[in-house]
C-alpha positions in Angstrom: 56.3 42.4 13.6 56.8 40.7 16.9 54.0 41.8 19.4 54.4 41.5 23.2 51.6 41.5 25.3 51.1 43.8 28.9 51.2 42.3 32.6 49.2 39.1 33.3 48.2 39.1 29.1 48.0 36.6 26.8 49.4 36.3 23.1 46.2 34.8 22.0 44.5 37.8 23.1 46.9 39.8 20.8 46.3 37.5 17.8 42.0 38.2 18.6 42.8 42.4 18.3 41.7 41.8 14.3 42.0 45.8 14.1 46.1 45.4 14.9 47.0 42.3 13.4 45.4 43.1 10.2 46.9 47.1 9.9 50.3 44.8 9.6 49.1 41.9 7.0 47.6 44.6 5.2 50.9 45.9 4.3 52.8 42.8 4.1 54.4 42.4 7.2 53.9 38.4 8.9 52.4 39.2 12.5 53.9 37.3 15.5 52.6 37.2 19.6 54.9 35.3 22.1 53.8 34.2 25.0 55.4 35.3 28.3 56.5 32.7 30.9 53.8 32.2 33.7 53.9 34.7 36.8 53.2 32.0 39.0 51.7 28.5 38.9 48.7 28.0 37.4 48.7 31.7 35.8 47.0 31.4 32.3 48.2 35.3 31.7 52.5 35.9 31.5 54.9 38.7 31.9 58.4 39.5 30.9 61.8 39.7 32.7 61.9 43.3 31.5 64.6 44.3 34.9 67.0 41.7 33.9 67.1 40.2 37.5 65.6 36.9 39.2 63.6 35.0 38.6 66.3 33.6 36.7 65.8 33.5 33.2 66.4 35.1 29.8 63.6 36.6 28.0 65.9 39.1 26.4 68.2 35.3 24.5 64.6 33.9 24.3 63.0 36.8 22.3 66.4 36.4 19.7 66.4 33.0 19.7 62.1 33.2 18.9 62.9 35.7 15.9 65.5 33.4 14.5 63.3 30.6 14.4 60.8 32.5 13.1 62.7 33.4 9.9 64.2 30.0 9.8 60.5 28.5 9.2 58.6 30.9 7.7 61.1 32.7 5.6 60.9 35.3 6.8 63.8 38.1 6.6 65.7 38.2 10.2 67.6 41.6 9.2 63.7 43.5 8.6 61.7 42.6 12.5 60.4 45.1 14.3 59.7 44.5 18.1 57.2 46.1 19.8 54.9 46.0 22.8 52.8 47.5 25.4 53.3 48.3 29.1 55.3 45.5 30.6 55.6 43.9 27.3 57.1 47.9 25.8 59.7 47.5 28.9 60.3 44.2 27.5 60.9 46.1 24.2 63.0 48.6 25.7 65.2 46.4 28.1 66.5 44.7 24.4 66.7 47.9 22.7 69.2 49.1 25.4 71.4 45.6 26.4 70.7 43.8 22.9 70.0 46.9 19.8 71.4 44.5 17.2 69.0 42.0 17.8 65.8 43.5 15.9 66.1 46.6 13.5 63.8 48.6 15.3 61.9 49.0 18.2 58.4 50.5 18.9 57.3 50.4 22.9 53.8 51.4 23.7 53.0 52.9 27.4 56.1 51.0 29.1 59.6 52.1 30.5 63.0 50.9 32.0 63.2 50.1 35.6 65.4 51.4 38.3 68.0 51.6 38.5 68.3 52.5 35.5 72.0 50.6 33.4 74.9 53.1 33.6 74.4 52.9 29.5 73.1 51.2 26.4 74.7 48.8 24.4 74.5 50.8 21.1 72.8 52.5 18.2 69.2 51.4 17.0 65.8 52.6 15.9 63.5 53.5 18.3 59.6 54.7 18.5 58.2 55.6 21.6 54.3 56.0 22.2 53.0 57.1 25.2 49.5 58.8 27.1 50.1 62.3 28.6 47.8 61.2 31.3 49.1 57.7 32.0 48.1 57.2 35.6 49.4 53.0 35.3 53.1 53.9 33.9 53.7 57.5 34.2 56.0 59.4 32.1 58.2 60.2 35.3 57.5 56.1 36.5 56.3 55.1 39.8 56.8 52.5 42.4 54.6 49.1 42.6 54.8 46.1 44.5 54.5 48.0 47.7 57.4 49.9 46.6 59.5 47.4 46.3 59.9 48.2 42.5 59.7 51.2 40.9 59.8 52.1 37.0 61.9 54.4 35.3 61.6 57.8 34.2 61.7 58.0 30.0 63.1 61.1 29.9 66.3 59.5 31.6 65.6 56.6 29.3 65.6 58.9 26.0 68.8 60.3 27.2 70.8 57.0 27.4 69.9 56.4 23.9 70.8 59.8 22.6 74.4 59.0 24.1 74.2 55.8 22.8 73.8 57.1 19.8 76.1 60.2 19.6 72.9 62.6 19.3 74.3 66.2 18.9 72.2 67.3 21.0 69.6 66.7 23.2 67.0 68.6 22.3 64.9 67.2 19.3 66.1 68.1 15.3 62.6 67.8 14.4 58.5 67.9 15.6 55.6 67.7 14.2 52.1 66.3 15.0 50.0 63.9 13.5 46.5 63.6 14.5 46.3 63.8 18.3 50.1 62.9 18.3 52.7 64.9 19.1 55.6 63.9 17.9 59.7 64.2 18.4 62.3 62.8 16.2 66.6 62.6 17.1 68.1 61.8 13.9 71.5 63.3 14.1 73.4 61.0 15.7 76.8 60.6 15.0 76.7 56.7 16.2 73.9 56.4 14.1 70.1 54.9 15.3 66.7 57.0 15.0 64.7 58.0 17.9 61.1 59.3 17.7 58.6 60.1 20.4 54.8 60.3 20.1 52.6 61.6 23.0 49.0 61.1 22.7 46.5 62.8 25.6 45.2 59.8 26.6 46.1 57.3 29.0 47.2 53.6 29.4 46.2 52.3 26.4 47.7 51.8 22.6 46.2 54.6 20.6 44.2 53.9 18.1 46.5 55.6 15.4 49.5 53.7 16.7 49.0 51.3 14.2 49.8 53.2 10.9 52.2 55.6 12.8 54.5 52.7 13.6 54.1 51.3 10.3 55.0 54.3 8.3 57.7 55.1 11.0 59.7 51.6 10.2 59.2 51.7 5.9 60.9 55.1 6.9 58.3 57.4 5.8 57.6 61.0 6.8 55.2 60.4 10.5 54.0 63.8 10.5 51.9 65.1 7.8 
């Protein structure tokens, strides 16, 4: 599991939520938070180049080239990482699930979205879980601008619909719901491309729910999400 933070965060601040890190140990998975390249200087937080565009450099080569590594001393098995994240760190998630879906063999973005423009198309098939608050007032489900407007985030139900045609889903609407907990869930499985794409909504807001945990974990060994 490869964890990236939010806006401004910091990966030691991950590696301190003992609740998180430890769902993963507990069932065997090693537990990894990158640090994001400093907003400005002297910034102790960091974000991610989630929009593909200046400042000039490549999270999406650095976040392959980080996993690589990581096998190569640890041992650990480069075919079996999941990537996941929250807010700007899920757009990080969702920027290399759409431009680089070889890279990792799953992805799991919490609360975060494309931006606009949104690419013309994804690269290809993958496995993707989406989590997200119903009332998410900080990264809507429909997006919003920021920066005084001079950037404004996606909308995931266009994002969900790239992937479905990356894929070579039938159809759009989902093959199969269910609900687990306070989730709601949504699952796209056949896809003719191949790939997996679930969504969870949860009625809160900009946060990681607190059943995100197990639901992502089950989701990637492939079991049944929804009870």
């Amino acid at each position: 599991m490869i964890f990236l933070h939010g806006h401004g965060g910091r990966a030691a601040a991950v590696m301190r939520n003992r609740p998180l890190v430890e769902a993963f140990l507990a069932r065997g998975l090693a537990f990894i938070a990158p640090q994001g390249a400093p907003r400005f200087a002297g910034d102790r937080g960091g974000g991610w180049n989630a929009r593909g565009a200046p400042p000039a450099r490549d999270d999406a080569a650095f976040l392959s080239a980080l996993a690589d590594d990581a096998a190569a001393r640890f041992g650990l098995d480069r075919r079996r990482m999941l990537l996941a994240g929250f807010s700007s760190g899920g757009m990080m998630v969702w920027r290399m699930a759409c431009v680089r879906p070889g890279a990792f063999a799953a992805h799991a973005p919490v609360a975060g979205l494309l931006w606009r423009p949104l690419p013309a198309r994804c690269a290809g098939p993958t496995r993707l879980l989406h989590v997200h608050g119903w009332s998410d007032r900080v990264v809507p489900l429909e997006g919003r601008a920021v920066a005084g407007g001079r950037l404004v985030q996606g909308d995931l139900f266009r994002g969900l619909a790239l992937l479905r045609a990356a894929f070579g889903c039938a159809r759009d609407a989902p093959d199969a719901f269910g609900r687990r907990g306070a989730l709601l869930l949504r699952r796209w499985r056949d896809c003719a491309a191949g790939g997996e794409l679930a969504l969870a909504l949860h009625p809160g807001g900009h946060r990681v729910p607190r059943e995100w945990a197990a639901l992502a974990l089950d989701w990637f060994e492939g079991r049944e999400i929804a009870p």
